[in-house]
Each structure stands twice: as structure tokens, then as C-alpha cells.
BAFI-3210 file (N, C-alpha, C; in Angstrom, 3 decimals, decimal comma, padded with zeros to 6 digits):
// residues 261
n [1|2|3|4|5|6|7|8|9|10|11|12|13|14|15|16|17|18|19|20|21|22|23|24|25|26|27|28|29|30|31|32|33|34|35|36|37|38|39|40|41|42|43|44|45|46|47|48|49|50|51|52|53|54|55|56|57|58|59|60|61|62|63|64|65|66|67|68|69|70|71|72|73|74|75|76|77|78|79|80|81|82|83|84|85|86|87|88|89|90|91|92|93|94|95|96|97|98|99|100|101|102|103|104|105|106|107|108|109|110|111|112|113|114|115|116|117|118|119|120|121|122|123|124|125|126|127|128|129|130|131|132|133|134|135|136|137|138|139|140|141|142|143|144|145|146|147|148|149|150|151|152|153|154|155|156|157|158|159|160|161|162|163|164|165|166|167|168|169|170|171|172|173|174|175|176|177|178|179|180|181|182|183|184|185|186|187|188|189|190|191|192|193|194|195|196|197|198|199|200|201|202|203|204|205|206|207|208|209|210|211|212|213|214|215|216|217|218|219|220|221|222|223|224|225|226|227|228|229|230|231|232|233|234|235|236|237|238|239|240|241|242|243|244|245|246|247|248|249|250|251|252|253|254|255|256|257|258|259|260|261]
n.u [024,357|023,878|021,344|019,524|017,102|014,169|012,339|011,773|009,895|007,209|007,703|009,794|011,802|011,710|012,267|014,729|015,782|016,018|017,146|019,611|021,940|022,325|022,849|024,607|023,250|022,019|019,554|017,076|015,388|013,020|012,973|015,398|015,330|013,829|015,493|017,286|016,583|017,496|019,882|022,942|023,420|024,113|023,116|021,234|021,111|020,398|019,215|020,937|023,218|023,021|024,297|027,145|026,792|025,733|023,422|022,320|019,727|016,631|014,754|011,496|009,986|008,090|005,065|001,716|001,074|003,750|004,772|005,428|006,580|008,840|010,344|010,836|012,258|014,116|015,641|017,524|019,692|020,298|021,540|020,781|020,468|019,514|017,222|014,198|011,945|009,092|006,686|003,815|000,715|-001,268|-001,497|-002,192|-001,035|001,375|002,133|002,354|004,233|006,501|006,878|007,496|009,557|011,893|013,169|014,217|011,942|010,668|007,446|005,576|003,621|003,581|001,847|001,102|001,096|002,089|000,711|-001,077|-000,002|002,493|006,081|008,197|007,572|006,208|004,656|002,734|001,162|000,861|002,201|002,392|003,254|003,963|003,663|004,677|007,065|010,802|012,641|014,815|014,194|012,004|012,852|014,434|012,698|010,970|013,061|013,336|010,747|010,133|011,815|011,043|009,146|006,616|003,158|003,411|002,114|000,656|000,364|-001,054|-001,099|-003,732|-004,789|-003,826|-005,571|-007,807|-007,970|-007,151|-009,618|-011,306|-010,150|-009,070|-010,814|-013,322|-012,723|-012,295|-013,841|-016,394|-015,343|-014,996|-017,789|-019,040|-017,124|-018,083|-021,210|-020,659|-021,239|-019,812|-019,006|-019,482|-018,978|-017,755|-018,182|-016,264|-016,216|-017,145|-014,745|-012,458|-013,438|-013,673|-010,936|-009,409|-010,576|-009,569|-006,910|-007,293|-007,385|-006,041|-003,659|-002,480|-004,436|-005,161|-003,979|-005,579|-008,289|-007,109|-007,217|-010,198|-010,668|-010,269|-011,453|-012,627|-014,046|-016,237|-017,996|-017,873|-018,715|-021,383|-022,377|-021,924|-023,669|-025,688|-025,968|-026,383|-029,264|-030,401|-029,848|-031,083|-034,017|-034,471|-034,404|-036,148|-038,413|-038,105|-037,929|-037,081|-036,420|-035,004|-033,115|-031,597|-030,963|-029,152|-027,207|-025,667|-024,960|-023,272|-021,537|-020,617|-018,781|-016,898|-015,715|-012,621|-010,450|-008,303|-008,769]
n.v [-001,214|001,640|002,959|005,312|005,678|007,427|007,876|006,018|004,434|001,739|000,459|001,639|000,858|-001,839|-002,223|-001,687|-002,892|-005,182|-004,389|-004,116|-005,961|-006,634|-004,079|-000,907|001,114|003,795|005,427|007,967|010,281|012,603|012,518|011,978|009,929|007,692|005,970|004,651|002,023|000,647|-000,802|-002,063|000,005|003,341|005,974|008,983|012,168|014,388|015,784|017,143|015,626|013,477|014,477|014,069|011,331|010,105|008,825|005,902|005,452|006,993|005,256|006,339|006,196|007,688|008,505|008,469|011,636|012,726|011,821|013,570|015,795|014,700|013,840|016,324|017,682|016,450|016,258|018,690|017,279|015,146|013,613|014,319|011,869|009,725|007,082|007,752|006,326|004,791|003,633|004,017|003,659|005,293|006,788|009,570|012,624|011,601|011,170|013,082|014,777|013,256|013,796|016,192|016,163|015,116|013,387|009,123|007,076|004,901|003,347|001,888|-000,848|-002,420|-004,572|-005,834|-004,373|-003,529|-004,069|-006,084|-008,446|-011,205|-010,105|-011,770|-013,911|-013,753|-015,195|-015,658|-013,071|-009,800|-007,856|-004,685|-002,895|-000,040|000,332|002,429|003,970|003,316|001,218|-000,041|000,648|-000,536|-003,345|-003,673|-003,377|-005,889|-007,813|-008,261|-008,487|-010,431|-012,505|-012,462|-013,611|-013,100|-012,720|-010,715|-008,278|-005,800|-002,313|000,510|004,009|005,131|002,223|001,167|003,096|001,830|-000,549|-000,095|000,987|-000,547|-003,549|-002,271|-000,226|-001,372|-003,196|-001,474|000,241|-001,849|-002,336|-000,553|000,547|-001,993|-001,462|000,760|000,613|-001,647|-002,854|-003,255|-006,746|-009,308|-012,364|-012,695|-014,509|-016,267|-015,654|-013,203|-011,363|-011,984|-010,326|-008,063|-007,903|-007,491|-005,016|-003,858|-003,567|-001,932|000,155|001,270|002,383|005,260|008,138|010,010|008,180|006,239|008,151|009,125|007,119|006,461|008,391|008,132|008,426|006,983|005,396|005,842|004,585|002,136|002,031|002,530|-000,058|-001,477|-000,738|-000,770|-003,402|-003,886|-003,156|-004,793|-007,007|-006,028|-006,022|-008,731|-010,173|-008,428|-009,295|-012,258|-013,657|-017,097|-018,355|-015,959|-015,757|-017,545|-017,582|-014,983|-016,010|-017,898|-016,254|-014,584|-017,160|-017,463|-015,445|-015,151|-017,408|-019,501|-019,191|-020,621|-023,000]
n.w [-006,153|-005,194|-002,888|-001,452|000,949|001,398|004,844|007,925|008,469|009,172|006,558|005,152|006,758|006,536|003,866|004,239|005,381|004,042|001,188|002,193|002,504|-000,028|-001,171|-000,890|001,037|002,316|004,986|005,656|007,925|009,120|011,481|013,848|015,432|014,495|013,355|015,193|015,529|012,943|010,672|009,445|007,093|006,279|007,985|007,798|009,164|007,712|005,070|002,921|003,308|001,437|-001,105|-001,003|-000,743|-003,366|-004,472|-006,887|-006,566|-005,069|-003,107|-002,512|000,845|002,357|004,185|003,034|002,950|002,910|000,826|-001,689|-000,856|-000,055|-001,711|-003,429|-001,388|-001,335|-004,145|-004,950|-004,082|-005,500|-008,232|-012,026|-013,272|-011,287|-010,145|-009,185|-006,802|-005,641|-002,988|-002,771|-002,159|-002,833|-005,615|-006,609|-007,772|-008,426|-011,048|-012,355|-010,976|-011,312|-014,332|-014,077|-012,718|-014,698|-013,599|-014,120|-013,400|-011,337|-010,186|-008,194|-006,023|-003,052|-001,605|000,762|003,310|006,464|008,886|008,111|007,271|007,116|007,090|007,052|005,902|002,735|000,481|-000,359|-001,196|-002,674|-004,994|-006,957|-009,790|-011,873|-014,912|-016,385|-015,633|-015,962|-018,028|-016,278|-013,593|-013,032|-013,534|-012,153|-009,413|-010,242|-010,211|-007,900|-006,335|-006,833|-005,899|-003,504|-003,527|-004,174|-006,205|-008,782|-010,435|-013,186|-013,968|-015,481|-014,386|-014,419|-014,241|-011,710|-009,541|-010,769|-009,489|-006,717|-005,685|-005,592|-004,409|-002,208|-001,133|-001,023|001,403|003,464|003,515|004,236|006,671|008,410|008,412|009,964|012,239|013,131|013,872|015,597|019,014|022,369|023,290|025,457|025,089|022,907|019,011|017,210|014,560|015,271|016,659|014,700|012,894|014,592|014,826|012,534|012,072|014,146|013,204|010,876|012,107|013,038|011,357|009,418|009,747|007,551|005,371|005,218|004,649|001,850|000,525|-000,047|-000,559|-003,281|-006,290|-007,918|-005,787|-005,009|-006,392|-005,615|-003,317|-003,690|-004,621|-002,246|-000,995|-002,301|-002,103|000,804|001,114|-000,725|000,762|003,554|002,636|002,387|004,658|006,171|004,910|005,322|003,216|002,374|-000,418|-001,888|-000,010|-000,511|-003,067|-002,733|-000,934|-002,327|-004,845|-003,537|-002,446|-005,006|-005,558|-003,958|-004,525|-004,389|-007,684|-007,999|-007,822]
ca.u [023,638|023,864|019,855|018,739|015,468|013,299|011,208|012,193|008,818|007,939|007,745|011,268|012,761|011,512|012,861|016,461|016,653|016,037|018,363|021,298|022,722|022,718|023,145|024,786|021,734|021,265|018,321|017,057|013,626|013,135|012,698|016,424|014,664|013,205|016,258|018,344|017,041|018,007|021,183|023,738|023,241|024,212|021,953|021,321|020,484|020,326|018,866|022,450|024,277|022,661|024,887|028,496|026,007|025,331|022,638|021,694|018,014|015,827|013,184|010,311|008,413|007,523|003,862|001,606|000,825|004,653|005,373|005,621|007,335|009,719|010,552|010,988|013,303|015,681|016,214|018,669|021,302|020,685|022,121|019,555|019,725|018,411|015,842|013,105|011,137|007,716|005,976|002,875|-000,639|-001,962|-000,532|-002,238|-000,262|002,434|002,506|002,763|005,846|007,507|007,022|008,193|011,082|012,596|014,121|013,422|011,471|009,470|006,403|005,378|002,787|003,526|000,530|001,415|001,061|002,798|-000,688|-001,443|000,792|003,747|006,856|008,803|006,868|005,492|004,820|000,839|001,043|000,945|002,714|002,106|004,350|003,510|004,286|005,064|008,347|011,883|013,096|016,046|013,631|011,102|013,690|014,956|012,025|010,602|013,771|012,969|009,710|010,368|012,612|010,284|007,642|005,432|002,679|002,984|000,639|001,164|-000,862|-000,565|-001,191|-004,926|-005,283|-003,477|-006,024|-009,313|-007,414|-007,278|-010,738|-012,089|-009,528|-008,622|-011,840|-014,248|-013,050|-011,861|-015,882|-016,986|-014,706|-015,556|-019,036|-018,949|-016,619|-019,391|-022,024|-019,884|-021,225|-018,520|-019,528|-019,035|-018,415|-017,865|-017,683|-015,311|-016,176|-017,154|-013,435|-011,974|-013,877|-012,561|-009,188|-009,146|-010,963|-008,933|-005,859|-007,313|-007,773|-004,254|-003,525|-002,685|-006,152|-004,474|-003,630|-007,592|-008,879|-006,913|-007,559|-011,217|-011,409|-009,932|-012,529|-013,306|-014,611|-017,540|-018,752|-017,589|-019,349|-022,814|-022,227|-021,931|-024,782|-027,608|-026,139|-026,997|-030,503|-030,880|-029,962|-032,489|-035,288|-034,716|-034,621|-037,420|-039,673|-037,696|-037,971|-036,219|-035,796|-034,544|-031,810|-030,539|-030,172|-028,358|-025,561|-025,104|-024,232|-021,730|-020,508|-020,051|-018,365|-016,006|-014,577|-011,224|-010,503|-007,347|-009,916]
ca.v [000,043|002,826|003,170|006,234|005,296|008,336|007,347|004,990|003,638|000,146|-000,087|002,052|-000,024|-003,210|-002,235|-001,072|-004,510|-006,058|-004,071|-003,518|-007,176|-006,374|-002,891|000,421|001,545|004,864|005,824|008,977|010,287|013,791|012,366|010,537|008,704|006,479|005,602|003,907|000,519|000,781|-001,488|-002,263|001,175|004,328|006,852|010,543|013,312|015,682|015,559|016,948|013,966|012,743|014,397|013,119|009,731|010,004|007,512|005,254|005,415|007,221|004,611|007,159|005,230|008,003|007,763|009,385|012,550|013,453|011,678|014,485|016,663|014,497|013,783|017,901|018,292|015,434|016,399|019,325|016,422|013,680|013,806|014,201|010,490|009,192|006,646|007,987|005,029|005,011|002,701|004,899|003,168|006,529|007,905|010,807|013,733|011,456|011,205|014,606|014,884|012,467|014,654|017,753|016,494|014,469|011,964|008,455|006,688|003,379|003,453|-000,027|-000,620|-003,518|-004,795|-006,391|-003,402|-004,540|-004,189|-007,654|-009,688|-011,349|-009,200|-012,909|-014,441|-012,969|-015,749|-015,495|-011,768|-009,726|-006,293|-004,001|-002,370|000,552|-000,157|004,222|003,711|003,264|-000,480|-000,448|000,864|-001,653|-004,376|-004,060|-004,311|-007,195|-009,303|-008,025|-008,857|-012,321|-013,064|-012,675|-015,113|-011,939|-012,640|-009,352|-007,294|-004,739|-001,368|001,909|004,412|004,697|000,874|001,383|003,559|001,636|-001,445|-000,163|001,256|-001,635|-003,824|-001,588|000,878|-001,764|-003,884|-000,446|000,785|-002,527|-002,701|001,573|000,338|-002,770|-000,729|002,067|-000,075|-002,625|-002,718|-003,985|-008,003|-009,787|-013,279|-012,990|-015,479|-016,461|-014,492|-011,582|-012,083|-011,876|-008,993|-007,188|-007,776|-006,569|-003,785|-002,635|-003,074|-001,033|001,680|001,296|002,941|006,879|008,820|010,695|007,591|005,588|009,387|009,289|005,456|006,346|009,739|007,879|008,885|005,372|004,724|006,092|003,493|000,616|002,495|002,083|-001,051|-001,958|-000,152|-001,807|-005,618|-004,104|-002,580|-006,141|-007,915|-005,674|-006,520|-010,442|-010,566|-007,838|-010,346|-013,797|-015,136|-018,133|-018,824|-014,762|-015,887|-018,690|-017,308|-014,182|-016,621|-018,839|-015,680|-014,355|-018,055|-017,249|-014,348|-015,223|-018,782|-019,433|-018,937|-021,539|-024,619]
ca.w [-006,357|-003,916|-002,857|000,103|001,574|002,552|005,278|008,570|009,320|009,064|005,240|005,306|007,848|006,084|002,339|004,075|005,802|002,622|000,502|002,732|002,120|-001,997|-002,308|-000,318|001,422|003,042|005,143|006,031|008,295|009,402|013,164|013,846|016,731|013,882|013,098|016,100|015,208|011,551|011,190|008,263|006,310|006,433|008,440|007,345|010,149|007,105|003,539|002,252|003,107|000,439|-002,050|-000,700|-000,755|-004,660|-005,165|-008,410|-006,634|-003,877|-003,057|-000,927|001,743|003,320|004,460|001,541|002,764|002,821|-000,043|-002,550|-000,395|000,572|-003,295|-003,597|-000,448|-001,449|-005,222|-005,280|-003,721|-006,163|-009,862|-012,880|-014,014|-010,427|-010,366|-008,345|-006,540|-004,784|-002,563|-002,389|-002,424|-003,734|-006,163|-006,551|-008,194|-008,624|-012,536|-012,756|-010,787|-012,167|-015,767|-013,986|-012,310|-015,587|-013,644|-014,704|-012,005|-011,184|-009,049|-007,231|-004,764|-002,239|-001,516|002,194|004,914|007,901|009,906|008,647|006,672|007,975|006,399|006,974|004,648|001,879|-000,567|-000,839|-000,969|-003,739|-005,813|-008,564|-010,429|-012,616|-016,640|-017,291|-015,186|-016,790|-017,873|-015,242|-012,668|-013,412|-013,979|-010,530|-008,481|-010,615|-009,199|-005,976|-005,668|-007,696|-004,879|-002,028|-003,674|-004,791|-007,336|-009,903|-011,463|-013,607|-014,134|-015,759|-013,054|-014,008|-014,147|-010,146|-009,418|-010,254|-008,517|-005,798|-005,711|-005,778|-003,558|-000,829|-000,264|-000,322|002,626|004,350|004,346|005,354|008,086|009,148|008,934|011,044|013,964|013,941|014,033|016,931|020,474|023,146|023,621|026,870|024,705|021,053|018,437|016,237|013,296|015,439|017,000|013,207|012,208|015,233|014,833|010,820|011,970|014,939|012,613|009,837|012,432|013,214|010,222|009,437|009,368|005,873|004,419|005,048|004,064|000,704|-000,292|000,622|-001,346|-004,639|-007,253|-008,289|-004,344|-004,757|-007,357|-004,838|-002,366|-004,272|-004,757|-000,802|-000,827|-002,741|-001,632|002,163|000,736|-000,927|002,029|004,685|002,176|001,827|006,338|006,487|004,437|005,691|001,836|002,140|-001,872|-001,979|000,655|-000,656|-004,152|-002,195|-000,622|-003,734|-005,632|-002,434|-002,235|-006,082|-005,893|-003,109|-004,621|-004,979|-008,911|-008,518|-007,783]
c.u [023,577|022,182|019,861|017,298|014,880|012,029|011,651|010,989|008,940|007,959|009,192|012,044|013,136|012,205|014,434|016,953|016,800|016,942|019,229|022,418|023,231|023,180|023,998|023,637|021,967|019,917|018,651|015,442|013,922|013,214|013,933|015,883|014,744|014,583|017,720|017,818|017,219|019,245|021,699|023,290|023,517|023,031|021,988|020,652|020,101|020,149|020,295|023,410|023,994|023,640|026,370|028,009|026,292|024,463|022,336|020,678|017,921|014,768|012,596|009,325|008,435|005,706|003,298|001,560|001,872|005,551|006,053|006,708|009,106|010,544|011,619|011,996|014,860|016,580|017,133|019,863|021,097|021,279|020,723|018,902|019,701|017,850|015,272|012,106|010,233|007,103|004,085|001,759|-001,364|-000,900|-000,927|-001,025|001,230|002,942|002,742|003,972|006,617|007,889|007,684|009,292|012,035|013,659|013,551|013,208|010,500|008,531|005,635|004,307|002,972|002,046|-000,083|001,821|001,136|001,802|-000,902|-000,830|002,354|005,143|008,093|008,744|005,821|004,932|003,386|000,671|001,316|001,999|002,074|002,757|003,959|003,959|004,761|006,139|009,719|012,229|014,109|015,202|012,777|011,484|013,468|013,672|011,141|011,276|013,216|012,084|009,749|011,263|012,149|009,276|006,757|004,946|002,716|002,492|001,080|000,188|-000,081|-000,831|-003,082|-005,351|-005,216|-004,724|-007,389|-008,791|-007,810|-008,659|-010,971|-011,574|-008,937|-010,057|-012,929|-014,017|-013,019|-013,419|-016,011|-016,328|-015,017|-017,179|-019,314|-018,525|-017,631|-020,260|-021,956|-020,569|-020,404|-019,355|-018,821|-018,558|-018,520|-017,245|-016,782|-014,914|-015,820|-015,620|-012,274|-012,043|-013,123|-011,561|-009,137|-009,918|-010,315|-007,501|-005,635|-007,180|-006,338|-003,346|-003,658|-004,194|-005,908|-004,969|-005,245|-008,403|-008,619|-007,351|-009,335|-011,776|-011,042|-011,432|-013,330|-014,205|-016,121|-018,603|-019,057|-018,894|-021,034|-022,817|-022,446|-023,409|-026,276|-027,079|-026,631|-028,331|-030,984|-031,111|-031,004|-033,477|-035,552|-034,916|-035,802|-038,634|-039,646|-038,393|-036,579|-035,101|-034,904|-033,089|-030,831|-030,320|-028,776|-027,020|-025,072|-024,595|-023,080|-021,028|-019,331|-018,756|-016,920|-015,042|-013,654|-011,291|-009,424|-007,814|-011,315]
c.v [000,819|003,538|004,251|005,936|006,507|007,582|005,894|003,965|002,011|-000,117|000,343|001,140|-001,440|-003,009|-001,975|-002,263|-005,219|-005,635|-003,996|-004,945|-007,296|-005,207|-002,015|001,285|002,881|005,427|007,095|009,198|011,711|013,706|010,997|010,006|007,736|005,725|004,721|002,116|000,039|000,165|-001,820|-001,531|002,291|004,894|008,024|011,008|014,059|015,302|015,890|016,338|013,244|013,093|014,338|011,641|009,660|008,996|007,330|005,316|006,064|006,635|005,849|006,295|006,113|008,163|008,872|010,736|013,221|013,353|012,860|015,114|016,419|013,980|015,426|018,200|017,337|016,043|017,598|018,350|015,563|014,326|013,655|012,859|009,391|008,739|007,343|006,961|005,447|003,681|003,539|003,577|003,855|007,156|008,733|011,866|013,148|011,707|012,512|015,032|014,563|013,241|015,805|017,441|015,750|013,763|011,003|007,846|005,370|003,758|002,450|000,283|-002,002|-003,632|-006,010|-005,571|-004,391|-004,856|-005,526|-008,485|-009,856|-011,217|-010,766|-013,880|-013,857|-013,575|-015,925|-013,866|-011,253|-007,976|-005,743|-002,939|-001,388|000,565|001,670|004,332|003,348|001,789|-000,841|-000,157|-000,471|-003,167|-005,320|-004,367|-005,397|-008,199|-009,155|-008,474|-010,097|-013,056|-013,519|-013,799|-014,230|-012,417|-010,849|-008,713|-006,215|-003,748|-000,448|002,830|004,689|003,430|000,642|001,868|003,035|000,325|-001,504|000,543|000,093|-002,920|-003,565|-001,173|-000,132|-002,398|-002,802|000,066|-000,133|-002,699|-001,319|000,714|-000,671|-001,886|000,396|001,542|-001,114|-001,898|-003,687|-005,587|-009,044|-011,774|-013,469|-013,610|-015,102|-015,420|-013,203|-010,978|-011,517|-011,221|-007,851|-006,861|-007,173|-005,109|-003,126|-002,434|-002,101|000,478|001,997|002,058|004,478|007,392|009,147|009,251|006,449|007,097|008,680|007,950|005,877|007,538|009,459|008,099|007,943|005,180|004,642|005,386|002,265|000,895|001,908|000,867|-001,847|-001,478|-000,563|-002,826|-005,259|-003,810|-004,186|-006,929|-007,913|-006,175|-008,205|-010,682|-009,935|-008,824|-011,822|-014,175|-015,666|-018,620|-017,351|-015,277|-016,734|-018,322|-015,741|-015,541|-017,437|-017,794|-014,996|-015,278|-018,284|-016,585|-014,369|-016,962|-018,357|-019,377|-020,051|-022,607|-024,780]
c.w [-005,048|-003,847|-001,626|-000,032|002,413|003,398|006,272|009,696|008,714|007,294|004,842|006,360|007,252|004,880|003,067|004,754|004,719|002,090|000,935|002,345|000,985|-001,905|-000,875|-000,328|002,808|003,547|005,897|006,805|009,440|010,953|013,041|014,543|015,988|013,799|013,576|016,174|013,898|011,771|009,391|006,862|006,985|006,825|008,529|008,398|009,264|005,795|002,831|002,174|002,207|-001,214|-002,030|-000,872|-002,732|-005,246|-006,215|-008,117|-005,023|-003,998|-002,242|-000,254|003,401|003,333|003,551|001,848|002,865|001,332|-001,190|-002,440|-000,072|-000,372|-003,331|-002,957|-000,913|-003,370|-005,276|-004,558|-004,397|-007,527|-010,947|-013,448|-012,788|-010,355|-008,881|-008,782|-005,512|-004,913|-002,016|-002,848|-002,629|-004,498|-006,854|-006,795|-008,531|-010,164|-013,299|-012,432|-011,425|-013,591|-015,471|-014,140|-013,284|-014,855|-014,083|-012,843|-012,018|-010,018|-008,919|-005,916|-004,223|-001,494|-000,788|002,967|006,214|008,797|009,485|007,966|007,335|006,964|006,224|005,862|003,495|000,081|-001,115|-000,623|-002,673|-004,028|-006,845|-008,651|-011,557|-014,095|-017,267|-016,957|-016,403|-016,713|-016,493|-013,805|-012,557|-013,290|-012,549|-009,227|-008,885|-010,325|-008,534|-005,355|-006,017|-006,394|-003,627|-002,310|-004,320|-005,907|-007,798|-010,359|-012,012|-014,538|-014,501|-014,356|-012,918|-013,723|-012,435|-009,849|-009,126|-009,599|-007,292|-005,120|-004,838|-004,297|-002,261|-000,060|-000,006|000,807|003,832|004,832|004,913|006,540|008,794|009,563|010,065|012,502|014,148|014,308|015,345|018,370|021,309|023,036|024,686|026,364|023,555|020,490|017,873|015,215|013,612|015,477|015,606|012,706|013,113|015,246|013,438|011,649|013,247|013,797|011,676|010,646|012,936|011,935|010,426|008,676|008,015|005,373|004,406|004,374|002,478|-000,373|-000,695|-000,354|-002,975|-005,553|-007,937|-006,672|-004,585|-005,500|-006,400|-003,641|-002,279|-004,258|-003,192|-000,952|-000,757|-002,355|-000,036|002,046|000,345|-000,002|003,140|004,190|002,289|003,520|006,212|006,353|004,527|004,374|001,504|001,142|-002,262|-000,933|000,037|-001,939|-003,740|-002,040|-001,910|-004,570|-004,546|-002,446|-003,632|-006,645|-004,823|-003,399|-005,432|-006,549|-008,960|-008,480|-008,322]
res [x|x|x|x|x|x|x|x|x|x|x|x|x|x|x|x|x|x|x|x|x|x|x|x|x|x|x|x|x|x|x|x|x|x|x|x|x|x|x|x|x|x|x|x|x|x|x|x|x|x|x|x|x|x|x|x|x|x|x|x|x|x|x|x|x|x|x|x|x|x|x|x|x|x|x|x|x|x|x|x|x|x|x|x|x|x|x|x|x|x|x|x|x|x|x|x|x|x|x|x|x|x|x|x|x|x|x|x|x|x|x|x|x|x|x|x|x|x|x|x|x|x|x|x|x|x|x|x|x|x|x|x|x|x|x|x|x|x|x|x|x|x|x|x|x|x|x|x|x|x|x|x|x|x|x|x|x|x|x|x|x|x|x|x|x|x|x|x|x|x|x|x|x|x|x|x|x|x|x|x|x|x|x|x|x|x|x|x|x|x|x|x|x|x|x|x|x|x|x|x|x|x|x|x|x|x|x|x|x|x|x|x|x|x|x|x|x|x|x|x|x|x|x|x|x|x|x|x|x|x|x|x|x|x|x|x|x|x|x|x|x|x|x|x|x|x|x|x|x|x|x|x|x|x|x|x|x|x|x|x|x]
***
């Protein structure tokens, strides 16, 4: 399959190392810089090389807030029966595109950002794969991810949506809240140590793309939710009741066990 990859950051860099061994893989990224350690694929200076290219698919992993656009600029060089592919973790306005532009298209969310999982191994990591997509779209990155070890999941694009509500925005607040709340520490534990590091990596992250996770319309439920367990929590220290604490952690130790043991 002849694939172009918009987008030569690390999730573009990482899908064109992967595919270039199976398929005829073209990448493209509006800044060639990105692109001089890109290796065994073709590399586009110019969106119109794309139609001497003729791809069976444009995966987009460009970062979300270009995504759209960068959909829009590439389609007068592809052909009408195109899969259009997205690695977006918002996909916001996507399902609408997709209806305009009548190609058929799959839309997948990898769901191992290079900030903390190791792109080597990826066998306790997970995907999701959107079920409104086309069978051959769909097909193909269900090997793909079957290959890496990926557990599956599979969502419509609202089911995506409160997913990632729920899975993304809440650790993203508690980790905002913790680093606002953080004063420097001249010997911090373990935990503290642990918390720091998730939370400098989250901040490692494009401002857009923590905005948009953050402004999903489901958040604001999760939000509440953080909310009253820290309101619960001030009250049960304020008044040190003992039997109030210990039914607190027995339902956190609840709520946080493994489900496979």
C-alpha cells in the first residue's frame, strides 16, 4: 500500500518507521527540518508531490490543532477513493469532515503518547479504533495494532469522546492541580518524585492539545467529580475521623484494583 504521512513529529516519525518495512511510505511536514531524520520513505518538500505519489491512504498525525487543515491542503492531490486516516485524540469536527469530503476514512486513537510510554514496547498499552470508518480502513489498522501487542477498543466517535473524558482529563487536572499547588523540595520522596515526573511530562505537551482534551464537553462532569472527593477528603482531615478515613481509602483502594486479579 502506498501510505503519505502528514506530520513528522514523533507520532509521524514513529508510524513511518513502522510502515516503511510493509508498505511505500511517504512523509510530508510543512517544516523540512523535521524531516532529515526520517529514513526508508520518500520525503515531500511540497503537498503536490503527493499527486505523482498517488496514495491508497493519508494517515494525518499532524498535531490536533492542524489536523483539519492539513486534511484540506492535501486533498486536491489524492484520488476520491483515498482512505483518510487520523491519529487525533480529539476529534472534534472530525465526523463532519469526513461526511463532507466523501472519502472513506478510519479514525484510531493510539493511546501511548511518546511523553511516557516506551514506543519499543508497546504490549501493555492500549488503542481505539473508531467503528463509523470503512472495513478496509478499519481492517488495516486492527493488524497493525494486533501486531504491536495493542489491547483494542472500539468506539463510535461519541463513545471516543466520553472515553476520553474520563481517561485523559481526569489525570491531566490532577496533575495541573498538583504542579500549581507544588513548592520546589530540597529532598523529595518517592511518590513526590513520581508525581513530578508525570507532571513535568504532561507539561511537555502542546498547550492546544491539553486545552482541547480539557475543553471536551464531557470534562466538566470529571471535573466535579475531582471536586467533591477533594471537598470529601478536606472534611474527613479537618475533623481527623478515623472510621471516615478508612472507609475513604477502602473505597480508593476499591476503585483503583486491578480488574485482571
Amino acid at each position: 500500500m502506498k501510505i503519505l504521512i502528514l506530520g513528522a513529529g514523533k507520532m509521524g516519525s514513529f508510524f513511518c518507521d513502522l510502515l516503511s518495512f510493509d508498505h511505500d511510505v511517504a512523509i510530508y511536514d510543512h517544516d523540512p527540518s523535521r524531516l532529515r531524520f526520517t529514513y526508508n520513505c520518500r520525503r515531500f518538500r511540497e503537498l503536490s508531490e503527493a499527486a505523482d505519489f498517488d496514495p491508497d491512504m493519508v494517515l494525518n498525525a499532524a498535531t490536533v490543532r492542524y489536523t483539519l487543515d492539513a486534511f484540506r491542503q492535501v486533498l486536491p492531490f489524492v484520488r476520491p477513493d483515498a482512505i483518510l486516516a487520523d491519529i487525533a485524540s480529539v476529534k472534534e469536527g472530525l465526523p463532519e469532515f469526513y461526511a463532507e469530503a466523501g472519502h472513506p476514512f478510519v479514525s484510531t486513537h493510539p493511546m501511548f503518547g511518546p511523553t511516557f510510554a516506551s514506543l519499543s514496547n508497546l504490549t501493555d498499552e492500549n488503542a481505539i479504533i473508531i467503528t463509523e470508518g470503512s472495513p478496509e480502513g478499519i481492517e488495516f489498522f486492527r493488524r497493525l495494532y494486533a501486531s504491536l501487542g495493542l489491547h483494542i477498543e472500539y468506539y463510535t466517535f461519541a463513545g471516543h469522546d466520553k472515553v476520553i473524558a474520563y481517561s485523559l482529563s481526569v489525570p491531566f487536572a490532577s496533575s495541573l492541580v498538583f504542579g500549581s499547588a507544588m513548592e520546589p523540595q530540597p529532598a523529595p520522596g518517592t511518590t513526590f518524585k513520581r508525581h513530578l515526573a508525570i507532571a513535568r511530562g504532561l507539561m511537555s505537551e502542546d498547550d492546544y492539545l491539553l486545552s482541547e482534551i480539557l475543553f471536551n464537553r464531557r470534562s466538566i462532569e470529571q471535573l466535579r467529580r475531582i471536586s467533591t472527593a477533594l471537598d470529601e477528603l478536606r472534611t474527613i482531615i479537618e475533623s481527623r475521623d478515623s472510621e471516615a478515613m478508612s472507609k475513604f481509602l477502602a473505597r480508593v483502594r476499591a476503585n483503583i484494583a486491578d480488574p485482571q486479579k
